[in-house]
C-alpha positions as CSV (number, residue, x, y, z in Angstrom):
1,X,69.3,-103.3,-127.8
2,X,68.9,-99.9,-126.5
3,X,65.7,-99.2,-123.6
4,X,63.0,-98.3,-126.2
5,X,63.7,-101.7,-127.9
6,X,63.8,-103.7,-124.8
7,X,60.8,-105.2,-123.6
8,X,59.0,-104.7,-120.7
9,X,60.5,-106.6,-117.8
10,X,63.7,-107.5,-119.0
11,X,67.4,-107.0,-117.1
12,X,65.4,-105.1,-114.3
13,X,67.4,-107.3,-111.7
14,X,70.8,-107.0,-113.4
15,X,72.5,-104.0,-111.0
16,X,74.0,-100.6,-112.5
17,X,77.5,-99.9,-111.4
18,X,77.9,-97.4,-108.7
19,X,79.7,-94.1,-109.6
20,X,83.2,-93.6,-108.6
21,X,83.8,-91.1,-105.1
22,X,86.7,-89.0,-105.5
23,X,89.2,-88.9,-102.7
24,X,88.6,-85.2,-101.8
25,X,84.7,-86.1,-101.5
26,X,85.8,-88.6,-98.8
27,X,88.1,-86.7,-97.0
28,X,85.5,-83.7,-96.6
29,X,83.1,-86.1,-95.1
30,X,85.4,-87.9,-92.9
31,X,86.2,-84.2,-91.5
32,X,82.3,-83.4,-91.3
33,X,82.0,-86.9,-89.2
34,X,85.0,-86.0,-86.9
35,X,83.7,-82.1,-85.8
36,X,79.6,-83.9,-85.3
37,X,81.2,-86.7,-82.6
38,X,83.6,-84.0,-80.9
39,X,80.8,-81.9,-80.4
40,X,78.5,-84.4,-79.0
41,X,81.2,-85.6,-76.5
42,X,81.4,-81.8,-75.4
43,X,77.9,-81.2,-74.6
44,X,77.8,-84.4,-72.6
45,X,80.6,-83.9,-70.8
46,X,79.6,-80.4,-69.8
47,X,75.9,-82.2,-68.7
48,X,78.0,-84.4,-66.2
49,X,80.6,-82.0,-65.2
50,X,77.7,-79.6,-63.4
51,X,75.4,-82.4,-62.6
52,X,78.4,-84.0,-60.6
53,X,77.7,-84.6,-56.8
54,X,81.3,-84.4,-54.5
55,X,82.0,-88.1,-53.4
56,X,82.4,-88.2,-49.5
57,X,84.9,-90.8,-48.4
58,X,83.5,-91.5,-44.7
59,X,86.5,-91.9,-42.6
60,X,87.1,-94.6,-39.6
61,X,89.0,-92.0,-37.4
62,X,86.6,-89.7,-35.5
63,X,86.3,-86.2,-36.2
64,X,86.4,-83.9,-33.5
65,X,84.4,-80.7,-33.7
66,X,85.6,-77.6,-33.6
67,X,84.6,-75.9,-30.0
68,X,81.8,-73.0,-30.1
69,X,82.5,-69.5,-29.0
70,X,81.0,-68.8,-25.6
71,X,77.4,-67.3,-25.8
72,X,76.4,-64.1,-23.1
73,X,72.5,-64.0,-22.1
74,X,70.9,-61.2,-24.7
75,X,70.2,-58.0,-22.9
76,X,67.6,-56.2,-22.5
77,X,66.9,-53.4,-24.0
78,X,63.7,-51.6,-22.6
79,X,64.1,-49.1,-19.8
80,X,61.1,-48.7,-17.7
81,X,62.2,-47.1,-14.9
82,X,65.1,-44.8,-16.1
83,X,64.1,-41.5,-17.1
84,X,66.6,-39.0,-18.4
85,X,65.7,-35.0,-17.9
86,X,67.0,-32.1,-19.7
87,X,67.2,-28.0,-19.7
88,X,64.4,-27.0,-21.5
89,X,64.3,-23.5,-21.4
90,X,67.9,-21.5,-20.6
91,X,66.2,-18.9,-19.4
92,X,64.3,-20.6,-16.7
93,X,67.2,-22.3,-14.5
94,X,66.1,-25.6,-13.0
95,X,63.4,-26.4,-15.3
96,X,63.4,-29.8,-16.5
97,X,61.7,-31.7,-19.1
98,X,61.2,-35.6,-19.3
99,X,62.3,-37.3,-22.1
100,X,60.7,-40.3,-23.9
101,X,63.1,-43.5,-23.2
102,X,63.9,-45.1,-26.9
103,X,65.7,-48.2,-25.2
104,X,69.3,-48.6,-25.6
105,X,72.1,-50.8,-24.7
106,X,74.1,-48.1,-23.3
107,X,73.5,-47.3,-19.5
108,X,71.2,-44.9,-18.9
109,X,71.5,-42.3,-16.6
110,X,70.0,-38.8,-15.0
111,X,71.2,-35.6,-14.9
112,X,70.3,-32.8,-12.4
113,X,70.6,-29.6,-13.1
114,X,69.6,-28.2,-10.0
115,X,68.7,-29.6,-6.3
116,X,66.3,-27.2,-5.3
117,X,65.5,-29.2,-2.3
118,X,68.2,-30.1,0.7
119,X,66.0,-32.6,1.7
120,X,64.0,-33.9,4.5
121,X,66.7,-34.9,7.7
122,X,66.2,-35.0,11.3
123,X,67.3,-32.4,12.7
124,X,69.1,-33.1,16.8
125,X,66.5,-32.8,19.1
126,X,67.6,-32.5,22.3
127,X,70.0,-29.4,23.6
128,X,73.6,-29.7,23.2
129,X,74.2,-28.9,27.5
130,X,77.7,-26.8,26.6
131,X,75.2,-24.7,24.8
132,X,72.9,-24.2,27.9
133,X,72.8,-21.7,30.5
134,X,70.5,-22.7,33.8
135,X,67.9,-20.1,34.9
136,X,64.7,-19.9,37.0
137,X,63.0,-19.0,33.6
138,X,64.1,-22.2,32.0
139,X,67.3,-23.1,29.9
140,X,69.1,-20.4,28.1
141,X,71.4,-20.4,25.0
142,X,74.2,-19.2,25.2
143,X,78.0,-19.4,23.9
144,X,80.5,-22.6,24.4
145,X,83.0,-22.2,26.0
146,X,84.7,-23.5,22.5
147,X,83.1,-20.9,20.9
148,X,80.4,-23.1,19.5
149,X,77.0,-20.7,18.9
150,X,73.6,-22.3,19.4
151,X,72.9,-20.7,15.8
152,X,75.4,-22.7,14.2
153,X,75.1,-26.7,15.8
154,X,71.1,-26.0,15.2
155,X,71.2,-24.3,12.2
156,X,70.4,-27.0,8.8
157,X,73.5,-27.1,6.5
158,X,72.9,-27.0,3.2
159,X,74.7,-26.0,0.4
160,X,72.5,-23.6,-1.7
161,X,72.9,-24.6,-5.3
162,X,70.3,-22.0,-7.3
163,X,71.1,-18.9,-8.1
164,X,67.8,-17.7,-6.5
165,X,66.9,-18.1,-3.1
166,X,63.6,-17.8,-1.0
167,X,63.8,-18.1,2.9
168,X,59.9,-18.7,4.6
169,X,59.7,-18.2,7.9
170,X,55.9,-19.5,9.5
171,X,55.3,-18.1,13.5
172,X,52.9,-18.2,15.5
173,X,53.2,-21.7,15.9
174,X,52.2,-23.4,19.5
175,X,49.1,-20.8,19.3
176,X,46.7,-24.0,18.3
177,X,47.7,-27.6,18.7
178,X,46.1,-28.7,15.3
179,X,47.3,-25.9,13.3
180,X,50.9,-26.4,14.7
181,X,50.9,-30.1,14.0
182,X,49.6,-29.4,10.5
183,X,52.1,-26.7,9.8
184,X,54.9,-29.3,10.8
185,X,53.4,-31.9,8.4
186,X,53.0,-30.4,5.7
187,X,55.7,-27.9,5.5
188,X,58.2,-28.6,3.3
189,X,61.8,-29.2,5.8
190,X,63.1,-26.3,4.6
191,X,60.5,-24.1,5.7
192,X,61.9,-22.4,8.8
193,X,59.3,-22.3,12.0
194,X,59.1,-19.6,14.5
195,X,57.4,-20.5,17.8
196,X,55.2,-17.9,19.8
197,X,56.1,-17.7,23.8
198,X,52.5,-18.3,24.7
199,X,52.1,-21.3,22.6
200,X,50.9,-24.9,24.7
201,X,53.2,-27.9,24.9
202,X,56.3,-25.6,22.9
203,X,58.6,-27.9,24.2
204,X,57.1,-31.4,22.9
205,X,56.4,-29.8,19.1
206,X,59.9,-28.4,19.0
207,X,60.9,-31.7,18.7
208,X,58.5,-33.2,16.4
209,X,59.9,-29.7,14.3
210,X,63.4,-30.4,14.4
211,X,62.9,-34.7,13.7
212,X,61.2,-33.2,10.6
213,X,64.1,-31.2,9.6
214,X,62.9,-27.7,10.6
215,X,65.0,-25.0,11.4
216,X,63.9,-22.9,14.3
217,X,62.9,-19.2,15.5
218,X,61.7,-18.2,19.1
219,X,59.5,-15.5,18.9
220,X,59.6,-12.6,21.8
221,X,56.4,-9.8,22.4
222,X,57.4,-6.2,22.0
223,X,55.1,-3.5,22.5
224,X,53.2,-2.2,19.3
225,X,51.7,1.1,18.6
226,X,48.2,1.3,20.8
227,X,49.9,-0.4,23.8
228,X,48.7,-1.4,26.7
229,X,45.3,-1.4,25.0
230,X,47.0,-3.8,22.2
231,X,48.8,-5.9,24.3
232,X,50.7,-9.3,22.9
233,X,50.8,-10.6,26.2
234,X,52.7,-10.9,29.3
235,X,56.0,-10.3,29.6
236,X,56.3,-7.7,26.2
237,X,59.4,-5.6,26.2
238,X,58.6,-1.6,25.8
239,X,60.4,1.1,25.8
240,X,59.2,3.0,28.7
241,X,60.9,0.4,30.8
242,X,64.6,0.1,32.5
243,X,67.0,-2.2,29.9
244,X,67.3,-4.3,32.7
245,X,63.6,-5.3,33.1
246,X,63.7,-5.6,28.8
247,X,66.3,-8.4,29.2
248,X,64.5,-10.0,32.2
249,X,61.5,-11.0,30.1
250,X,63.7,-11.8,27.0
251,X,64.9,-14.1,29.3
252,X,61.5,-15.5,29.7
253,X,60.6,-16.1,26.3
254,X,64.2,-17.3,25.5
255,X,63.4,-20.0,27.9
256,X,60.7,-21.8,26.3
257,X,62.3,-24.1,24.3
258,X,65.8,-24.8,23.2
259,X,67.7,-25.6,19.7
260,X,66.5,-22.7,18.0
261,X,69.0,-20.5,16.0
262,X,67.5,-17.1,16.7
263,X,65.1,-14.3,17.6
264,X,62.3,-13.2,16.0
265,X,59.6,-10.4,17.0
266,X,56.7,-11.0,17.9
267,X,54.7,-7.4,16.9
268,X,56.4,-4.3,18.3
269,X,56.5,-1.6,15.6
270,X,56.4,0.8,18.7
271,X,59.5,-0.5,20.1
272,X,61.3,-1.6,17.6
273,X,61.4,2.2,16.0
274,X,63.2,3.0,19.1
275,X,66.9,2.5,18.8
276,X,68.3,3.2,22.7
277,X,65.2,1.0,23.4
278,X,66.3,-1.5,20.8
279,X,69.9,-1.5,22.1
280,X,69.5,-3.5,25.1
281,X,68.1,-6.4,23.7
282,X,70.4,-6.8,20.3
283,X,73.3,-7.3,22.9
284,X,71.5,-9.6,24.7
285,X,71.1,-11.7,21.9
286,X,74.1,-11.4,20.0
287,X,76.2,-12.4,24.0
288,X,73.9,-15.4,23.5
289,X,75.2,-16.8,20.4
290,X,72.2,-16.2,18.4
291,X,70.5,-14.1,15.3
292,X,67.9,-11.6,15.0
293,X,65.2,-11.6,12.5
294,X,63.0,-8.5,12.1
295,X,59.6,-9.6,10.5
296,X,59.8,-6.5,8.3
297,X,56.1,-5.4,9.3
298,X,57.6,-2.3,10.7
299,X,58.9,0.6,7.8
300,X,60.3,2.7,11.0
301,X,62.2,-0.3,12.3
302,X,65.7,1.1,13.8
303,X,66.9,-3.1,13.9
304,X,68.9,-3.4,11.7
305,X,71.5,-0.3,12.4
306,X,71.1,-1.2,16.1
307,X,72.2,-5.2,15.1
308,X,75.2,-3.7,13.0
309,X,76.3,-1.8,16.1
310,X,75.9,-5.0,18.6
311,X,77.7,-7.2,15.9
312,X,74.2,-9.4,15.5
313,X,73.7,-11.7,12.6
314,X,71.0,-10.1,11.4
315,X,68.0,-10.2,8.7
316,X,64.6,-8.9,8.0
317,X,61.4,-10.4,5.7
318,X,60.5,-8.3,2.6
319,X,57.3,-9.3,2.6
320,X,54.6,-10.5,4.5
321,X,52.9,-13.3,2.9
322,X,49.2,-13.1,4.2
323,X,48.7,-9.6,5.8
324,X,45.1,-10.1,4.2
325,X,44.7,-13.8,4.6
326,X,42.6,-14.2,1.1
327,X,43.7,-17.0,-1.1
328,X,44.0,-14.4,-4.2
329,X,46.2,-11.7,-1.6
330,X,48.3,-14.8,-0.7
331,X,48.9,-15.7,-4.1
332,X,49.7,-12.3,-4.9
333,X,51.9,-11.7,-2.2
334,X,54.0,-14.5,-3.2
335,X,54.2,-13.5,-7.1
336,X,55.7,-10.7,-5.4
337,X,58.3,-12.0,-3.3
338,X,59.2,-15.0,-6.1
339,X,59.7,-11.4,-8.6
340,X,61.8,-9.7,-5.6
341,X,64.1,-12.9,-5.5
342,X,64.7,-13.3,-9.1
343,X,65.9,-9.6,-9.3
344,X,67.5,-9.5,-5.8
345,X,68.5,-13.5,-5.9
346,X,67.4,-13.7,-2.3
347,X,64.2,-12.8,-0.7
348,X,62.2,-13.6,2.7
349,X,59.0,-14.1,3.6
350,X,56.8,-14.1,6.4
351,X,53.5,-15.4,7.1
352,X,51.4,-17.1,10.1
353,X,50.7,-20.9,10.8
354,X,46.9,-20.3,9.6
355,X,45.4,-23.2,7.5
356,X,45.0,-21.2,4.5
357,X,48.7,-19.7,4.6
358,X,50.3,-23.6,5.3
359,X,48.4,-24.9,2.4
360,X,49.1,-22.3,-0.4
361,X,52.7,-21.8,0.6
362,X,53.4,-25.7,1.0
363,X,51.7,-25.9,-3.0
364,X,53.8,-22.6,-4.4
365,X,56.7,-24.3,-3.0
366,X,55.9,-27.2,-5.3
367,X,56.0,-25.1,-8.1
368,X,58.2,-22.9,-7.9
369,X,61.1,-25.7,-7.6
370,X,60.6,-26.5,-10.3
371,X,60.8,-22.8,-11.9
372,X,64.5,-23.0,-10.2
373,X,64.0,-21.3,-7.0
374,X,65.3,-22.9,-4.1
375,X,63.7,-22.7,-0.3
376,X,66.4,-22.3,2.3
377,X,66.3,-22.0,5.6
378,X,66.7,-18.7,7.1
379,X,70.2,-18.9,9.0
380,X,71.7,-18.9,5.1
381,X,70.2,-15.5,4.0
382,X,71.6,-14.1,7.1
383,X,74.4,-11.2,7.6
């Protein structure tokens, strides 16, 4: 009975056979099983390999540790009191310019380019006695019998370093007690001092002078043009007198004071144009061991070819500092000499222990240190 014929129902429970697999349909699906489990147990395996933790085995035997490399204390690296200075203009010697510290571990240092200042030093005080000669005028240089001059144990040793050189010599000091002690103060040590004969308590000031480092001048009166009725005082030398007479009162002044390294005038354009006058005197200090400065006030001066003939150190100022004692004439006046140095690379000026004068010349100073100019005392500028 085929399916039309057969009623509803009937041999729905009887099964079909199944249809025959061939053996290459088994094989493929036996190979598709094998590759699906080998890559499953791949991706696995690759999950545990880099979820994997290392196992450590703790050990019964302590473990020393290794020892640690000594530690230094950190350095610092700020600088806050080291400055470092520079050149900073070659054509102004001596100048310098600060520079900014950036902090460093490198050690700092500062470099000088010039020491314009010798720097304050006592000075001895009291006379060397192989250098003293004893008169009824007072104690007078003179000559060891070593040889030793008094213008060489008093002079102050320096070694100039500058190229340009200034020697200031200040006189007239011992005229007023304040004045004088202000001059010493204030003046830098190698400002050289000349005393005036006529000055009060010479003696007592010299040596505040030389404990401050000051080298020293003695000043003597020679007679000027209108004498007698300008008169410097007792004791002047002039020309109209005997040689001998002219050395007896250089005697006098010479023995006001000691430890001073020479001469200086005190006036005397009247005499001091007078060579055979002149003569005399430039022996007289050059026996005594000492040098002669001629205050340059004089343009007739015959000094300087009468201290070549006696064999006299010798030197005279170029300018005067405050012949008109107005703060703009002193400033000019020592525009002027600073030019004459820097072209010359030595000059010398003179001025007077007046207020004014100490005060301008002690702030130029100042300045021009630091333009490269160096203040020296007047022995080193002299011939």
């Amino acid at each position: 009975m085929d399916e039309f014929n057969t009623p509803l129902g009937l041999d729905r429970d009887k099964p079909k056979p199944a249809p025959a697999l061939s053996a290459t349909k088994v094989l493929a699906g036996a190979f598709m099983l094998f590759i699906g489990a080998a890559a499953t147990w791949l991706y696995i395996s690759k999950i545990e390999i880099f979820a994997a933790k290392p196992v450590i085995i703790a050990s019964k035997e302590p473990v020393a540790e290794a020892p640690k490399p000594p530690t230094a204390p950190l350095r610092k690296t700020t600088q806050k009191a080291v400055r470092t200075y520079t050149q900073s203009d070659p054509d102004k010697p001596g100048r310098l310019e600060e520079l900014v510290p950036n902090g460093s571990l490198s050690e700092p240092k500062i470099t000088y380019l010039h020491s314009n200042s010798s720097g304050p030093s006592s000075l001895i005080d009291r006379p060397d006695t192989t250098l003293i000669e004893r008169s009824s005028v007072g104690p007078l240089p003179k000559i060891s019998k070593s040889g030793l001059r008094p213008m060489d144990v008093y002079a102050r040793k320096i070694a100039p370093t500058a190229s340009i050189r200034i020697a200031i010599v200040v006189g007239g000091l011992g005229l007023s007690q304040s004045g004088t002690k202000s001059a010493i103060e204030q003046l830098p040590a190698d400002v050289t001092l000349a005393f005036a004969p006529y000055g009060n308590s010479i003696k007592r000031w010299m040596r505040k002078a030389r404990k401050d480092g000051h080298e020293l001048l003695m000043q003597f009166p020679m007679e000027p043009i209108g004498y007698p009725q300008i008169n410097p005082g007792k004791h002047t030398l002039v020309s109209s007198v005997s040689p001998a007479e002219n050395i007896k009162n250089l005697h006098w002044s010479m023995g006001r004071m000691t430890n001073y390294v020479g001469m200086m005038n005190y006036l005397g354009a009247k005499m001091s144009a007078d060579a055979e006058a002149m003569q005399a005197p430039m022996d007289e200090i050059a026996k005594r061991g000492l040098l002669y400065l001629d205050d340059g006030s004089a343009f007739s001066s015959a000094a300087k070819n009468v201290a070549k003939l006696a064999s006299l150190p010798f030197a005279q100022g170029n300018i005067i500092i405050d012949d008109g004692r107005t703060s703009r004439i002193i400033e000019k006046n020592l525009a002027a000499l600073e030019k004459l140095a820097r072209r010359n690379g030595k000059a010398i000026g003179i001025a007077s222990a007046f207020p004014l004068s100490v005060r301008q010349i002690t702030a130029w100073i100042k300045a021009a240190r630091k333009r490269g100019i160096e203040i020296v005392p007047i022995s080193t500028l002299v011939r």
